[in-house]
N, C-alpha and C positions, 0 to 999 in steps of 0.2 A: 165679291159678295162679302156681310159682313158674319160676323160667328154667329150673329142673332136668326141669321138666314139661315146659315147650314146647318148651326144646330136643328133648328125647327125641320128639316130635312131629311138631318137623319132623324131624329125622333121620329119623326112618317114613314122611314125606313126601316127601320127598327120596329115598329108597331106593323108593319106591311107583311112583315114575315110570322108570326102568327108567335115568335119566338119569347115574346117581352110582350109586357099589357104595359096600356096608354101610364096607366099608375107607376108604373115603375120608370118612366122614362121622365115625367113630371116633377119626381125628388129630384132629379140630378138637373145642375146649374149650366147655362150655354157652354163652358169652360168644362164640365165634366162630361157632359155628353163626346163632348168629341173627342176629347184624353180617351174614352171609350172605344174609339177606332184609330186612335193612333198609340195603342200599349199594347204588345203582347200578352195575350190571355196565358201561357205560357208562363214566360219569364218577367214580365212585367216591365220590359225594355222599350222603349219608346224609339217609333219606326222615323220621328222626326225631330231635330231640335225644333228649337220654339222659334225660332230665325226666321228658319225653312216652313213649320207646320206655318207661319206667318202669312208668307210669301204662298203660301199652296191658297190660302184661304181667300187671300185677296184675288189672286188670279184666275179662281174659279166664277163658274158661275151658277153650275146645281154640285149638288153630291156627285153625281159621277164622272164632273172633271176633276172636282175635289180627288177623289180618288186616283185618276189617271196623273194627274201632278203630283200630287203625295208620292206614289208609286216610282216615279220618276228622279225625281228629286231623293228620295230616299236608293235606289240605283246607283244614282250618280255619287251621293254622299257614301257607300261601300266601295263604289270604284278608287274613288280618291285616297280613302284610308290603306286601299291593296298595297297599291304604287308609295 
């Protein structure tokens, strides 16, 4: 998929949960929307390099492989730092 896709996706995602109005999701650019779900609200650490969020975005194909890849891939990138 491309970021034009997922952005727009989450945006529908986003707007679906009753949590964020359509306006607020509108200001933010394909490239901020999804920094959005990929920083912790927290700390502000980001759950993927740009490599990887890459790679998650291409091999998707809606939001919620998006997610299961991201997920994964962010897994595997803590396992490697353990060791």
């Amino acid at each position: 998929m491309t970021k034009q896709e997922l952005a727009k996706q989450l945006r529908e995602k986003s707007i679906s949960t009753g949590l964020v109005n359509k306006s607020d999701t509108d200001v933010l650019s394909d490239d901020q929307m999804i920094d959005c779900y990929n920083t912790c609200s927290c700390c502000g650490e980001k759950f993927l390099n740009s490599l990887d969020l890459e790679l998650a975005i291409k091999e998707s194909n809606n939001a919620d492989e998006f997610f299961e890849i991201s997920k994964s891939l962010e897994y595997k990138n803590k396992d490697v730092t353990k060791n």
